[in-house]
N, C-alpha and C positions, 0 to 999 in steps of 0.2 A: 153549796158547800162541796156535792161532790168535784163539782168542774175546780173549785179551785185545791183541791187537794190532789185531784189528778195534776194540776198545773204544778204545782209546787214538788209532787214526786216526779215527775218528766223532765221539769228545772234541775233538781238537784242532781238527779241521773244523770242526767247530758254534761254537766259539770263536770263529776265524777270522772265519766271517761276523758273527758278534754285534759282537765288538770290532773286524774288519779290521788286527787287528794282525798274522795271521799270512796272507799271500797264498794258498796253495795247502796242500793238504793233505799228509802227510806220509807214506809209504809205507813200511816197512819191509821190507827184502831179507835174505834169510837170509846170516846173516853167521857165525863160530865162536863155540863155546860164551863163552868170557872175554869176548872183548867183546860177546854178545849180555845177558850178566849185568850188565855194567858198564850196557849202553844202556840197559838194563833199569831198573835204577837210577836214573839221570838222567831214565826218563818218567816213572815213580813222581812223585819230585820236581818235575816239571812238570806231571802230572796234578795234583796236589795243589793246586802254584800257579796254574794256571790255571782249576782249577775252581774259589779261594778268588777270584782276578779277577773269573769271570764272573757270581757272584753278588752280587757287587758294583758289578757293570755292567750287566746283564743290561736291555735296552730292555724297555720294554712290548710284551705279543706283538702280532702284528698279523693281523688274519682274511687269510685264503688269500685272490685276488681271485675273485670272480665278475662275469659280463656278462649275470646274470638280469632282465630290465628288468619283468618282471611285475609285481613289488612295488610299482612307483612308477606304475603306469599313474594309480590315481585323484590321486594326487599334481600329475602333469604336465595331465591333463584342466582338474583346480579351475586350476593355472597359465593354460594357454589361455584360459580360461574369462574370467579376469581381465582378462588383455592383450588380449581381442577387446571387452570393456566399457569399455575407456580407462581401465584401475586398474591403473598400473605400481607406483606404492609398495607395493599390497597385494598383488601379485603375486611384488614383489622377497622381500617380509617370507615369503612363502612356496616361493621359492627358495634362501632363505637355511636355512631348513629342513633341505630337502632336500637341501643341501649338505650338512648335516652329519650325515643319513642316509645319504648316499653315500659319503662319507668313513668312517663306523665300518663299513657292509657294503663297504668298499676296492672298489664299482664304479669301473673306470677308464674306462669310456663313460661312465657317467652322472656321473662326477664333471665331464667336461670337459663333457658337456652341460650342467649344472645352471652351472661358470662361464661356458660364452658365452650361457647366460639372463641372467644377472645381469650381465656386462658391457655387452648391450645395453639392458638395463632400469637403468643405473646411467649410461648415457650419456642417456639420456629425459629421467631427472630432477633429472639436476645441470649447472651453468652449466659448458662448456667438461668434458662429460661422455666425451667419447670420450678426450680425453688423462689424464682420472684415471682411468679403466677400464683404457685400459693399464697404468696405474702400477700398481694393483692386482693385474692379472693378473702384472703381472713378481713384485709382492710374493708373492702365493700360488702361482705355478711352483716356487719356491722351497721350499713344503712338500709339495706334490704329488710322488706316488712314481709311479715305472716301473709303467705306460707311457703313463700321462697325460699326466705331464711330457713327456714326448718327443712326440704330439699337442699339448699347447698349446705348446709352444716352436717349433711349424713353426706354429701358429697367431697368434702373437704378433709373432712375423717378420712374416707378411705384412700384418698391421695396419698396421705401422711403415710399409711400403713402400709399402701403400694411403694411408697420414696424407703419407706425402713426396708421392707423386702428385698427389694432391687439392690437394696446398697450395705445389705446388713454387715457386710467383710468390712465394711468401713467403719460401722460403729462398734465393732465387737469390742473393741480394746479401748473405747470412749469413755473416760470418766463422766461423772457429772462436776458443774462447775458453780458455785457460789457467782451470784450474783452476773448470773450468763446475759446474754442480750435476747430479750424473749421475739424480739421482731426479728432476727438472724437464724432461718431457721436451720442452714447449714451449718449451724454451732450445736445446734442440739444434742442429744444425748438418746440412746435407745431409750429410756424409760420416760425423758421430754415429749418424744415422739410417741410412745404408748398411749401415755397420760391423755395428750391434746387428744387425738385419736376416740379414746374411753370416752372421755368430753363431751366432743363434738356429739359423737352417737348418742349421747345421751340425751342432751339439749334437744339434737331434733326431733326427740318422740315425747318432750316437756307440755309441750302446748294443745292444751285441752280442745281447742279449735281444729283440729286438725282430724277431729273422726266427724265433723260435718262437711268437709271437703273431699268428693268423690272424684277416684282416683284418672277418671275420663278427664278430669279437666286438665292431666299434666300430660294425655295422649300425646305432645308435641316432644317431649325429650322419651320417651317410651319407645321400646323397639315393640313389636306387637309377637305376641306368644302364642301358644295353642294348648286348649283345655283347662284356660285359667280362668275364663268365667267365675267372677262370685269369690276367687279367693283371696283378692287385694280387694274387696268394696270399697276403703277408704284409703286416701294419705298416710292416717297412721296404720292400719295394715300395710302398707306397702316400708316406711321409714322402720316401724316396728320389726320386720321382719330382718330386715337390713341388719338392724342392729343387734339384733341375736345370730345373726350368720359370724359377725365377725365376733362376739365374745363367746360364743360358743367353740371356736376355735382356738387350741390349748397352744400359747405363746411356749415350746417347751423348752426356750432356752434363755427363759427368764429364772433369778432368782426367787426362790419361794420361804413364806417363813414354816418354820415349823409345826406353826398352829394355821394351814394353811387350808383352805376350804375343802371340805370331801363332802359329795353327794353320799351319804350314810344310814338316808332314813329312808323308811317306806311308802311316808306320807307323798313324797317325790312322784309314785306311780299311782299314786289316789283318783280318785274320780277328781271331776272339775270340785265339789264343793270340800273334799278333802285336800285336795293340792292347796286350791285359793285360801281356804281357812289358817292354813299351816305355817307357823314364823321361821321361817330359816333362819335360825340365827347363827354368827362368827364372829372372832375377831376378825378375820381377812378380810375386808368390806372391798377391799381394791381388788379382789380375785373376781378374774373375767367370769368362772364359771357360776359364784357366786350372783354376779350382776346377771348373768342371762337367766339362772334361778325367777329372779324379780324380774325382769321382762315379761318373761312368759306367764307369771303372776298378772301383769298386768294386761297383757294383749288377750287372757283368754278372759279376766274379770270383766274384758270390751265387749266380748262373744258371749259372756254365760247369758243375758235374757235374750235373747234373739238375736235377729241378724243371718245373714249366709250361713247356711248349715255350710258350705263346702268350704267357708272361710275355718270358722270352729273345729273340723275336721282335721283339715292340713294343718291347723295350729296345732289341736290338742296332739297329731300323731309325731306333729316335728319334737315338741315334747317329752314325749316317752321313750321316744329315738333316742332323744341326748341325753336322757337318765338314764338311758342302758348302756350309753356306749361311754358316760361317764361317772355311772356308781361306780364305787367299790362293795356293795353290798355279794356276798357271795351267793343269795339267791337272787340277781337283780335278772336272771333270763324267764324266773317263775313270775317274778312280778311284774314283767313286763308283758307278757305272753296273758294272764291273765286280764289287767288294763287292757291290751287289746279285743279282748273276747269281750271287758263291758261293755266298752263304747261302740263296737259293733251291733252289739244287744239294743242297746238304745237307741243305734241311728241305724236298725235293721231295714226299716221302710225308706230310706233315703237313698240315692242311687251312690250317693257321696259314701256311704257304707261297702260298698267294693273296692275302693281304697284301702278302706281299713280289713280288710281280705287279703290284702296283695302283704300289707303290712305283715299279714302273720304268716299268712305261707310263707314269706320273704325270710321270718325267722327262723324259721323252721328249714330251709333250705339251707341258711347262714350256720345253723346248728349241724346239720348235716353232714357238711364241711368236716367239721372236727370229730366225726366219727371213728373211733377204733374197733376192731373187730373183738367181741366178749362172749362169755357164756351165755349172756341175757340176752343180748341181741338189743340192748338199749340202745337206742339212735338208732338202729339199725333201717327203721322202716319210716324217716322223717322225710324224705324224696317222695314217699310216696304220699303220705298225709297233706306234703305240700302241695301233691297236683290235685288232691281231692278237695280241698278245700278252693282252690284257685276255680274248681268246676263249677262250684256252690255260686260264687260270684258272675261265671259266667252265665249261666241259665237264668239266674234271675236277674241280673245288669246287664243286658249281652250288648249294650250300645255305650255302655260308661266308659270313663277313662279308666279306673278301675280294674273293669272288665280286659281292655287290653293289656295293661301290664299283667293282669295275670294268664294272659294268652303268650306274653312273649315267657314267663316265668315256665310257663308248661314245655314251652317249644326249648328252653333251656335242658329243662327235667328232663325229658324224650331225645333230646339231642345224641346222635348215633355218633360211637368211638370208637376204633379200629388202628392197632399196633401190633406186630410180629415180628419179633426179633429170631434170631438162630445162629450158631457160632460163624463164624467167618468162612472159617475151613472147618469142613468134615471130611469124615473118612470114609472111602469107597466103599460100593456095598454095601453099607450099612445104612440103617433107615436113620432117617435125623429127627430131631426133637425141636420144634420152635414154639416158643411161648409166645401166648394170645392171649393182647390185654383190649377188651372189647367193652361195652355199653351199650343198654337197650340194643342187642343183636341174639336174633334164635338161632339161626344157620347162619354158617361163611361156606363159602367156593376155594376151594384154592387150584391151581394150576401153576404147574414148575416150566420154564421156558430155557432152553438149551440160550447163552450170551458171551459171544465172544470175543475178540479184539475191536472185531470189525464193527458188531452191535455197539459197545461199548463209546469208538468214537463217533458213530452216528447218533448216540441218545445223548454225548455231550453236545454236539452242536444243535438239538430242538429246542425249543422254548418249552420253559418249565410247566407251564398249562398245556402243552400237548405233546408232555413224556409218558402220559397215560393210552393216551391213544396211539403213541409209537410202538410200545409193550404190547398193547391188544393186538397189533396187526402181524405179534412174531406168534411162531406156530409152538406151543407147546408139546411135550413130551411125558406130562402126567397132571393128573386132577383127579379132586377128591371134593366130596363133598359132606360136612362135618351140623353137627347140632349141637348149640350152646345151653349149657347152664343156664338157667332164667327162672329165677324167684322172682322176677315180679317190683324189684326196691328199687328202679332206678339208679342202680349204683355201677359202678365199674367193678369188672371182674376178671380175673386171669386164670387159663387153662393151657394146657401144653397139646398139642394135636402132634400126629407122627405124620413123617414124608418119605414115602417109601426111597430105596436104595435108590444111589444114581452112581452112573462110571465120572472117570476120571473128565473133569472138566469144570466150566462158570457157569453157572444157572442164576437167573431171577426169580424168587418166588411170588406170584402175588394171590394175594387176597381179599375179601368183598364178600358184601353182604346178599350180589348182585351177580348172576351167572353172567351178564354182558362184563359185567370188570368194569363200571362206569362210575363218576363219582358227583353226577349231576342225582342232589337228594339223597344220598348215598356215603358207604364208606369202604374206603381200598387202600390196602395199605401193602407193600411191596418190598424186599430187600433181595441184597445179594450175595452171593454164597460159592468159596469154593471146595470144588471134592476133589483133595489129597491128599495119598499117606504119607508126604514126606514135610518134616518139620529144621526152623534152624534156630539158632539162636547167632548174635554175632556180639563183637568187641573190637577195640584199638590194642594189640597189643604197644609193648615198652618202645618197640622199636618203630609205633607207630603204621603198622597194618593192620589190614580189616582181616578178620579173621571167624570164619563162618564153621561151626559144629553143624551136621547135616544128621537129620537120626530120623527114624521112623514116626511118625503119628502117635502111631495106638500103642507098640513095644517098646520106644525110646530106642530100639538098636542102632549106632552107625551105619548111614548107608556109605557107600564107598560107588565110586565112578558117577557122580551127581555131576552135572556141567552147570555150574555158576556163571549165567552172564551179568558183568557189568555195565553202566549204562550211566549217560548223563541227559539231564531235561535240556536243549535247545531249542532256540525260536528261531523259527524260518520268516525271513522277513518278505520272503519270495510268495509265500504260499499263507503267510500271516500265520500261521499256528505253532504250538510246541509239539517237537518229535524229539524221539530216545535214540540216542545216536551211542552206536556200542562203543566200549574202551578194553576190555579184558573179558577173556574166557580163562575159566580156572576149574580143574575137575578137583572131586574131590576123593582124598586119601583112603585106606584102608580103614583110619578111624574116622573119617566123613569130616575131615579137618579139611580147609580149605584156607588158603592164605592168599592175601592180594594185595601186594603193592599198587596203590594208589596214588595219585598226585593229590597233596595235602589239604585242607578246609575247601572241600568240595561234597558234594552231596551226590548219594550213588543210588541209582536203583538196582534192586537184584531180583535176575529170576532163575531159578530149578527148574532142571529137565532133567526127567530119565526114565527112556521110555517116551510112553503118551502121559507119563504124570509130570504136569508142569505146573511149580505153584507160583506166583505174581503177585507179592502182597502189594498192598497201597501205600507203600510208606518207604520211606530213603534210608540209607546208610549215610552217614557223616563220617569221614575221616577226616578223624585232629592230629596229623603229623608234624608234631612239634616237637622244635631241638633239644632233646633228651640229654644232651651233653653235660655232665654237673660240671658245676665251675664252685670254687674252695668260695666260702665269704666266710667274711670277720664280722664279730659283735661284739658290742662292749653293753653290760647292762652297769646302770647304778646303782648305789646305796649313798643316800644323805640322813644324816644327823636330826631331822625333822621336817615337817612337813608345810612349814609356813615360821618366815623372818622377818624383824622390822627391820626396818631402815638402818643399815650402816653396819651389820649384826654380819658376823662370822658364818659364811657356808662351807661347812665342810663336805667332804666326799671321796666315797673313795668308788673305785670300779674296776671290773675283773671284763677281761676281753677272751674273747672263744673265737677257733677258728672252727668252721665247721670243714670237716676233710672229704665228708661220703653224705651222701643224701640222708645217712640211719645214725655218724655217731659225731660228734664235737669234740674239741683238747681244748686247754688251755694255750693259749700263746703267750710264750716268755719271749723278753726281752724286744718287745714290740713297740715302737716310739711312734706314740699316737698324740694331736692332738687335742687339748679340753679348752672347748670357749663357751664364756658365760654373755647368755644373750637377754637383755629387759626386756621389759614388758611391749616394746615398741618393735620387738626382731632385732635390736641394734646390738652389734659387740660394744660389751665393755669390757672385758680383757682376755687374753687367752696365753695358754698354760701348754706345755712341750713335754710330754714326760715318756718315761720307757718303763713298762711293766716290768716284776721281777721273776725268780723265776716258780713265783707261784698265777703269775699272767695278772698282777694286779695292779694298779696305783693307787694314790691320793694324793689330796691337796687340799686348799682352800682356796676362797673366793672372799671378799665383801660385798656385801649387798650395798647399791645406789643408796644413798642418803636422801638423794634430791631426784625430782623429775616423776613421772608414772610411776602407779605401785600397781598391783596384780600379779598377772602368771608371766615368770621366767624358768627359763631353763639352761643347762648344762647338755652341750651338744660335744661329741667325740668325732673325730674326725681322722681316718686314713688319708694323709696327705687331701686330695680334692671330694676325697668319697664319706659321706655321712656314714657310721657305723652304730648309732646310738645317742639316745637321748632319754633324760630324766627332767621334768618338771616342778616347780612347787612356786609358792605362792611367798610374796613381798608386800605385807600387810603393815600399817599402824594398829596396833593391838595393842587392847589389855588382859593381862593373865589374871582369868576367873581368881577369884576366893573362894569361894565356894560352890556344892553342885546338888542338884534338886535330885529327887530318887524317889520313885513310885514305890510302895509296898504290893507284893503280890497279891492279884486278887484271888480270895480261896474260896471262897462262896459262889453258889451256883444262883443264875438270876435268869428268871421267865422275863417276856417282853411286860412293861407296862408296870416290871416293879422297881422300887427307888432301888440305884445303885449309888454304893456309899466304895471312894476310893478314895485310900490314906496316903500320902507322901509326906516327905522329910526333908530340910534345907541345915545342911551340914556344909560348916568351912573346912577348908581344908586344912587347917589349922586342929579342928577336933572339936570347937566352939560349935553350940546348937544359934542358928540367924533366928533370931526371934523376933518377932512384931515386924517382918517381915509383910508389905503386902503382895497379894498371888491375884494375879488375872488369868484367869482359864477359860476357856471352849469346850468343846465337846461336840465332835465330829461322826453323825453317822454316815456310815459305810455298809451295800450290800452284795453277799456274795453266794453264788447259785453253785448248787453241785455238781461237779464234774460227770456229766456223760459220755458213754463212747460216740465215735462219731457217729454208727448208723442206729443210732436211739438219739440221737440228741434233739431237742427243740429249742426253737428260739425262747430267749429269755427278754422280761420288758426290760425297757435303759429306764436305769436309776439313778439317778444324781446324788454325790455324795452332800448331807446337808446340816447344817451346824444345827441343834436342837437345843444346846443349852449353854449360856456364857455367863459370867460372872466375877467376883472379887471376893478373898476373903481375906483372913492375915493367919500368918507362923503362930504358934503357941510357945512357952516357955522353952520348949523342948524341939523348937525349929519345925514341927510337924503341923498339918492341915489337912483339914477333908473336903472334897470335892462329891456334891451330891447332886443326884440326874436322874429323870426317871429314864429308862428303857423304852423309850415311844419306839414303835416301826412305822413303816411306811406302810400306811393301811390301801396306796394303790396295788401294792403286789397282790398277787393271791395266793394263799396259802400251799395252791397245789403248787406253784414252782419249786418250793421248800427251801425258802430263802433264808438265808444264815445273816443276821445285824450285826455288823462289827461297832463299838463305839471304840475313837480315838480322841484323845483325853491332851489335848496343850495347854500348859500353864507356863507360865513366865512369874518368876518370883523375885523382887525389888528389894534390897534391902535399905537400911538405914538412910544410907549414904548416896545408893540411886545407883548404885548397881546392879545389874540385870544376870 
């Protein structure tokens, strides 16, 4: 009895899968003798008919899969071979081959390899090749068996995504289309393409079969990584992953509804059996971030009873990454920072545990970042917590992956920074002040180096990695050696260091952390500097000269007998370089006034001499010597009777004409015979009009507007004989003149976010009759707007889209009046710290009787 009940559950089973008629297999439990007889009976009768169905039905067998790539190696070679000689068609003729050697030995690596050959090689050679490649691809997914299918369907997704990408300028203004051709994928629509996309990711992590398929068997389309041991163990680790990369990634120039998914809760940064317990529930069910919620529900539900710690690891921390970086909770850095500290705790013995090390230092650095300086000194010292912790990992992981990232984290931390800036020109004698903004440095060096014309064109012509070593080899003429500030926080910091008096001249200053001035492990940082007391300022006067005020530094006094040379840049094509070839010498006056006629839209260098004080700034003069000459113009402005006319309707007009006489004052011009042509919507005259101002410099007239032909924008152009003097606009519409007009009552009540707001309006004819039993379609449009800061305090603020939150239909009351009610939702992405101000705006359209709007 037992062999034949084994026989008979084995029978029905094999069925099962063949035909899928019968779901699961059939058990049999020992039950009493009459009715084990009877049962008995009725399998008889079932074996019978079910072994006459499956013969009847019975598929062609199919070979077991293998992922032996041996077989095809000369196959793929002769392929390469091809495609590296520029012969895609004779390349594709022999991927088409081996497509169909792949397909009868059911390799499911090489089957999906041999299609993205031929997808690539089928885009080469046909016109608008990548969008029928897809089509294709979607057509043969279609016959392609587990677990192919489920690789090319995360394959084909992201085609799609990368085709919207690449080409989104083309779909932004794309409707969707009723009854579109779903095989056309060049007809699509951005959210067509979303959708498929969503889909596709989805399906391929569908198939339960796919976490006993290890991921070595698809090493043939796999590029090979480093330190990923253990973190893809399976198929679906690897498709899984995939598919939370791309919904994890916020589409942000998709429309969203108002009840639109937000990460809110705290159960999100829970341990595994709090996370996995917990329902997320929305309406939004199509929100990507929503869907990668449930992924990650389900890829770590794969992980919770064992499995690769280091798999479990990278999941659970990619996790709490995309909860942090897509809550809106305003404590989600505490609850993220703690989650890190559990799972730590728990996978303290793993080596995979140094990861989640880097993790938190890594936050703690990222926090850092946004440090301001306070009384408390809060943040103040999270650079430093982060290299302490990074240390923790390394002494006990010192060979982990882990372990390195937190060795490059440190080498960040410690990373040496060195800047000094100082005014351009200082004043002789005097000791100068340069600010020094430094990082992890106790002492700097400095030395001042005498640089003069001659240095100057010899460090332009060095290469820029060996302008350090040009500077070391000139001979200084002072140095100093200074002690930094150093608490210890890894932070950056700025101090002013003084440099003693220098004479009249151009110095380089440099500085280092390094008495040789090297910047091998090192930091040096360098400027240039001139000392003198003479200052200018310039302008174009009316007459178009350059005109240079020459005054003291430090007093501001006119200096007087300063020699101004001018100069222009030319290139010697002799000698290949740019040289300053002079044009004018000009001294300057008793009040340090300097005037220079110059030849016009030319750009001037200038230098001061007097004495041994010479100053050379880096920067040109521009003279704009342009024809100052006024010349008289006429204008004529409009005035019309209205702003918009139907067809065949009376335009009147009339129009006052000015001459202007002086650059400062206008007249009127009497008795001025100017031109009026009235021009359609096409640019074309339709008639024109001769008239002579009177002597208030005015006229008028009239026009008809076109009956027939284009309607839109026309206008009434004035004309001095060939010269345009003036023009007025307006518009040639079919219209109907309103009856009546809608009117908001003011809102007088104050309203916090999240409470119902109730707004009253009113539909009045103009007649004085209330429009009753009117019905109203409204909207309700929020709007966000952040507080003006000055510039040097301002911060960036996040983009916020403006987004409809509530729409709807009511009707007018006896009294033409209606109310429009809404709650006050915000935009729970912002944060409160930006102090963002919700604007709601309120359209309604109100229909009357008659179908009036």
């Amino acid at each position: 009895m037992k062999k034949i009940n084994t026989y008979i559950m084995r029978k029905l089973y094999i069925c099962a899968i063949k035909k899928q008629a019968i779901k699961t297999p059939i058990f049999l439990t020992k039950i009493p003798t009459m009715r084990k007889s009877i049962l008995f009976i009725f399998l008889i009768i079932g074996i019978l008919f079910q072994s006459f169905s499956c013969k009847v039905q019975n598929p062609p067998k199919q070979n077991p899969m293998k992922f032996n790539t041996g077989d095809y190696a000369a196959e793929w070679k002769s392929i390469d071979s091809l495609i590296n000689k520029g012969l895609p068609k004779s390349a594709l003729e022999k991927v088409n081959t081996l497509y169909q050697l792949a397909t009868k030995d059911n390799n499911p690596s090489q089957i999906v390899k041999v299609l993205l050959f031929k997808s690539n090689l089928e885009n080469q050679l046909e016109e608008n090749g990548l969008v029928k490649a897809m089509e294709r691809m979607r057509s043969e997914i279609e016959q392609t068996p587990f677990p192919a299918k489920a690789v090319l369907q995360s394959i084909l997704a992201q085609k799609y995504n990368s085709y919207l990408q690449q080409n989104r300028w083309r779909f932004r203004n794309r409707t969707e289309v009723l009854d579109f051709k779903a095989e056309d994928i060049s007809t699509w629509s951005m959210a067509n393409l979303l959708d498929e996309s969503a889909k596709l990711y989805l399906q391929s992590v569908k198939h339960e079969g796919l976490t006993k398929v290890a991921i070595e068997d698809f090493d043939d389309i796999m590029y090979p990584g480093k330190n990923n041991e253990g973190l893809r163990p399976t198929l679906f680790d690897f498709l899984m992953h995939r598919a939370i990369d791309y919904f994890s990634n916020d589409q942000s120039f998709l429309n969203e509804p108002n009840y639109k998914f937000e990460i809110d809760q705290a159960a999100a940064f829970g341990n595994l059996s709090t996370f996995l317990s917990h329902p997320f529930m929305t309406q939004d069910t199509s929100s990507k971030k929503y869907q990668a919620v449930l992924l990650f529900q389900k890829l770590l539900q794969h992980h919770k009873f064992g499995g690769s710690v280091k798999a479990i690891v990278d999941a659970d921390l990619k996790r709490l990454k995309f909860m942090y970086d897509q809550s809106i909770l305003e404590n989600k850095g505490d609850l993220y920072r703690s989650a890190l500290e559990d799972i730590q705790k728990q996978f303290a013995s793993n080596e995979a545990s140094a990861e989640i090390t880097y993790a938190l230092a890594n936050y703690y650095v990222q926090k850092g970042h946004s440090y301001q300086a306070n009384p408390d000194d809060l943040g103040k010292w999270d650079f430093k917590k982060a290299f302490d912790i990074c240390e923790t990992a390394i002494q006990k992981f010192p060979k982990s992956y882990g372990a390195n990232l937190c060795k490059r984290l440190q080498a960040n931390i410690l990373d040496k920074q060195l800047n000094v800036t100082a005014e351009e020109v200082n004043v002789a004698n005097k000791a100068i002040l340069a600010l020094v903004n430094y990082k992890n440095l106790k002492e700097i060096f400095v030395k001042v180096i005498p640089f003069d014309k001659d240095n100057q064109k010899a460090f332009d012509k060095v290469d820029y990695e060996k302008r350090l070593a040009y500077l070391n080899r000139l001979t200084s003429v002072q140095s100093a050696t200074y002690q930094m500030p150093d608490d210890g926080d890894y932070r950056a910091h700025s101090t002013e260091i003084k440099i003693d008096p220098l004479g009249f001249g151009e110095y380089v200053v440099m500085v280092s952390d390094n008495k040789e001035f090297t910047d091998s492990k090192h930091a040096v940082s360098f400027f240039f500097t001139k000392v003198s007391n003479l200052f200018y300022w310039s302008r174009n006067n009316d007459g178009g000269e350059i005109e240079l005020v020459i005054t003291n530094r430090e007093t501001g006094e006119p200096v007087s007998g300063v020699t101004a040379t001018f100069s222009i840049k030319e290139y010697s094509s002799r000698k290949r370089e740019y040289k300053y070839v002079q044009v004018k010498e000009v001294l300057s006056d008793a009040n340090g006034k300097v005037k220079a006629n110059l030849s016009s839209r030319k750009s001037y260098h200038v230098e001061l001499k007097k004495g041994n004080d010479v100053l050379a700034l880096n920067e040109n003069i521009y003279s704009y010597n342009y024809d100052n000459k006024f010349v008289p113009t006429i204008s004529t402005q409009f005035f019309l009777d209205r702003a918009i006319y139907r067809p065949g309707q009376t335009v009147y007009f009339k129009a006052i004409v000015l001459q202007k006489k002086d650059k400062l004052t206008s007249a009127i011009f009497s008795n001025k015979t100017i031109a009026v042509v009235f021009n359609d919507a096409n640019g074309q005259e339709v008639e024109r009009k001769t008239l002579r101002t009177n002597e208030y410099g005015t006229v008028n007239g009239s026009f008809t507007a076109p009956q027939s032909g284009m309607l839109g924008y026309m206008q009434l152009i004035a004309f001095d004989g060939e010269e345009r003097i003036g023009s007025q606009g307006f518009r040639v519409e079919e219209y109907k003149r309103p009856k009546f007009e809608l009117t908001f009552e003011p809102v007088k009540e104050s309203f916090r976010l999240n409470d119902e707001v109730v707004v009253k309006a009113n539909a009045k004819a103009f007649a004085g009759n209330n429009i009753d039993g009117a019905k109203v379609k409204y909207r309700v449009v929020r709007e966000v707007v952040y507080p003006y800061w000055r510039w040097w305090s301002r911060w960036s603020y996040p983009q916020s889209e403006s987004m409809e939150i509530a729409n709807g239909t009511t009707e007018t009351d006896g009294e033409g009046k209606f109310e429009i009610k809404f709650k006050a939702i915000p935009d729970q992405s912002i944060s409160a710290k930006t102090k963002p101000q919700f604007n709601y705006r309120i359209y309604a359209d109100v229909i009357d009787i008659t179908g009036e709007t």
